[in-house]
C-alpha positions in Angstrom: 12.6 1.6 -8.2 11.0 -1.4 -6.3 7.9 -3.3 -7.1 5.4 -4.5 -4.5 2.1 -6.9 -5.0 -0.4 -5.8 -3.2 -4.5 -6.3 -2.5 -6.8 -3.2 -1.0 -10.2 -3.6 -0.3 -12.2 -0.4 0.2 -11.5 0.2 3.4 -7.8 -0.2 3.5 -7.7 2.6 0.6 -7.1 5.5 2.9 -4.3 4.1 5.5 -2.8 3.1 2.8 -3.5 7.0 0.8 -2.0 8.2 4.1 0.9 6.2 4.1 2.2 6.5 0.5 1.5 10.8 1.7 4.4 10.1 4.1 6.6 9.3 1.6 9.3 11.9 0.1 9.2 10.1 -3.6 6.6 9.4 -5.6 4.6 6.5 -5.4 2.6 4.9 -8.0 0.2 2.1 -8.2 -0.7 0.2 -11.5 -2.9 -2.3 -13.0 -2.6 -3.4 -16.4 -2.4 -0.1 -18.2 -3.7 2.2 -15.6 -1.2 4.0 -13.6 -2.0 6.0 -10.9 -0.4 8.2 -8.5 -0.5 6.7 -4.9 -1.3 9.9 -2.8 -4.8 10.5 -4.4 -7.4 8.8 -2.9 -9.4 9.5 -6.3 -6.7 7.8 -8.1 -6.6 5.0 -5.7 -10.3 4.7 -5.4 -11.1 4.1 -9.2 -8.7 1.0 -9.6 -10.2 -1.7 -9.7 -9.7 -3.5 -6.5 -10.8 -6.9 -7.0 -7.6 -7.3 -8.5 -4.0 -7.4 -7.4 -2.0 -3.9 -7.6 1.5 -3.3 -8.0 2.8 -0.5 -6.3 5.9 1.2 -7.6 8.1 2.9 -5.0 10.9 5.7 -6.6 12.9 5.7 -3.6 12.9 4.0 0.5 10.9 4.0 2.9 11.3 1.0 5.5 8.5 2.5 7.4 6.3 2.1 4.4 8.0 -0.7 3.1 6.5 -2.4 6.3 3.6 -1.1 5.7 3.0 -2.5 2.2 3.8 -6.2 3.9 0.6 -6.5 5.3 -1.1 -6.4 1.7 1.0 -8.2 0.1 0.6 -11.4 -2.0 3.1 -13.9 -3.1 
């Protein structure tokens, strides 16, 4: 499993919906207790995104795994 720091505003919510769709493994995002599933744009859409997300990748992807660098924070 590996762990990425992200930030979304509103409208990065569905490239980033469509991207973790392209994925064959799950993909999870989180914030505090809330876990949600990466590849519903509901689920995405009700984190609160004035705050940093980790996404949780269960496998590899390079294609997303560059994907996820643009959002990411240190």
């Amino acid at each position: 499993m590996r762990e990425t720091r992200i930030r979304l505003n509103v409208d990065d919510v569905s490239d980033f919906v469509r991207a973790a769709a392209e994925c064959d493994f799950d993909v999870d995002v989180k914030y505090n207790r809330i876990l949600v599933d990466a590849k519903s744009i509901l689920g995405v859409m009700s984190m609160d995104l004035n705050h940093v997300l980790t996404v949780k990748c269960y496998g590899e992807s390079p294609r997303f795994e560059s994907f996820l660098q643009r959002y990411a924070v240190a």
